[in-house]
C-alpha positions as CSV (number, residue, x, y, z in Angstrom):
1,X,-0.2,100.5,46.9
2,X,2.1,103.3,47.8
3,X,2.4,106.8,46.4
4,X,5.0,108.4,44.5
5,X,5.5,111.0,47.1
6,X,7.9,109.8,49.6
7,X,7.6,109.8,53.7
8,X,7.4,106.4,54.7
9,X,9.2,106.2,57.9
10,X,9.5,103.9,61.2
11,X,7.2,104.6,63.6
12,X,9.1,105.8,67.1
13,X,8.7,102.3,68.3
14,X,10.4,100.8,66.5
15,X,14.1,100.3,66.2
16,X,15.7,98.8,62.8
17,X,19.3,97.0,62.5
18,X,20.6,95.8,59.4
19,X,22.7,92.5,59.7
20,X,24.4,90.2,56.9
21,X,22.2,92.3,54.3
22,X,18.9,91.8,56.3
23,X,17.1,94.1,58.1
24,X,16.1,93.3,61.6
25,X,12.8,95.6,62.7
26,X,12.3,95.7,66.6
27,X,9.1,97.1,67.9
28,X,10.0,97.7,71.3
29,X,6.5,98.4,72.8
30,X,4.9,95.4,72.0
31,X,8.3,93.0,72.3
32,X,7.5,91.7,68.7
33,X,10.3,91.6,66.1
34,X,10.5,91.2,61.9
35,X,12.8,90.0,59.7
36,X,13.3,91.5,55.7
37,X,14.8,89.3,53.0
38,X,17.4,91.4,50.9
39,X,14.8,92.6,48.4
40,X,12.5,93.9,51.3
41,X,15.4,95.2,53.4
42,X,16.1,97.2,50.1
43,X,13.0,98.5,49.4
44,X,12.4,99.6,52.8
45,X,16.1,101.3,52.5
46,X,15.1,103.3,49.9
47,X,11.8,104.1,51.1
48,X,13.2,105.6,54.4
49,X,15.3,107.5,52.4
50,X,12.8,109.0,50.0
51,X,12.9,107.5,47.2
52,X,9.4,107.4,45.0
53,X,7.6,104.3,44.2
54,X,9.3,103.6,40.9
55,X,12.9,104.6,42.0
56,X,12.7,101.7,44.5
57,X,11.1,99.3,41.6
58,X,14.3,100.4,39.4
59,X,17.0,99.8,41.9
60,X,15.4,96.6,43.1
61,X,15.0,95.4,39.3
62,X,18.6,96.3,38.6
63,X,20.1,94.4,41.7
64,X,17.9,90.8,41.6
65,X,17.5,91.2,38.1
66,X,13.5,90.9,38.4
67,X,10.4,92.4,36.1
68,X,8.7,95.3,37.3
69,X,5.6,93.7,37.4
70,X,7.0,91.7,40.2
71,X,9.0,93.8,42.0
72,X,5.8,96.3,42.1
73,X,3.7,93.5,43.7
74,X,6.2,92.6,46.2
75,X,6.7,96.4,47.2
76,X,3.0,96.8,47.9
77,X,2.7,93.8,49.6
78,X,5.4,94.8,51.7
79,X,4.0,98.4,52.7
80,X,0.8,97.1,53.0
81,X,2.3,94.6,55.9
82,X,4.8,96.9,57.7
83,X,1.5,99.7,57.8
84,X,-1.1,96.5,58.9
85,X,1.5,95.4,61.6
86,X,2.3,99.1,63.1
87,X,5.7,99.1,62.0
88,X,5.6,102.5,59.3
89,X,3.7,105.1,59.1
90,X,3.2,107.8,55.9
């Protein structure tokens, strides 16, 4: 689970391209590259850019019209595997 105090940012490895609403992340030490779905590559928008925890719940709620609850797990998940695979850090 993440904190409500932002900071989450790429690690300097790592090189990110958003294309047809997807975000592309590059790690360019180890060659290995992932791919977001629209609701990760907003999540992870809004989590570079500061936004808290529940600021990126509401705006991905609003925009795929899903319940919290969900959104929430999804988010967590999606720190959680971004930290695990080297890609963020914070």
């Amino acid at each position: 689970m993440i904190t409500d105090s932002p900071g989450v940012r790429l690690r300097e490895s790592v090189v990110a391209q958003v294309m047809d609403g997807q975000m592309v992340l590059l790690d360019v030490n180890g060659g290995q590259y992932y791919d977001l779905n629209a609701s990760g590559t907003l999540m992870l928008e809004r989590l570079l850019a500061g936004a808290t925890r529940e600021q990126v719940i509401a705006a991905v709620e609003d925009k795929f019209l899903a319940s919290s609850e969900r959104v929430a797990a999804d988010l967590d998940a999606l720190v959680l595997t971004l930290r695990q695979a080297g890609l963020i850090e914070g």
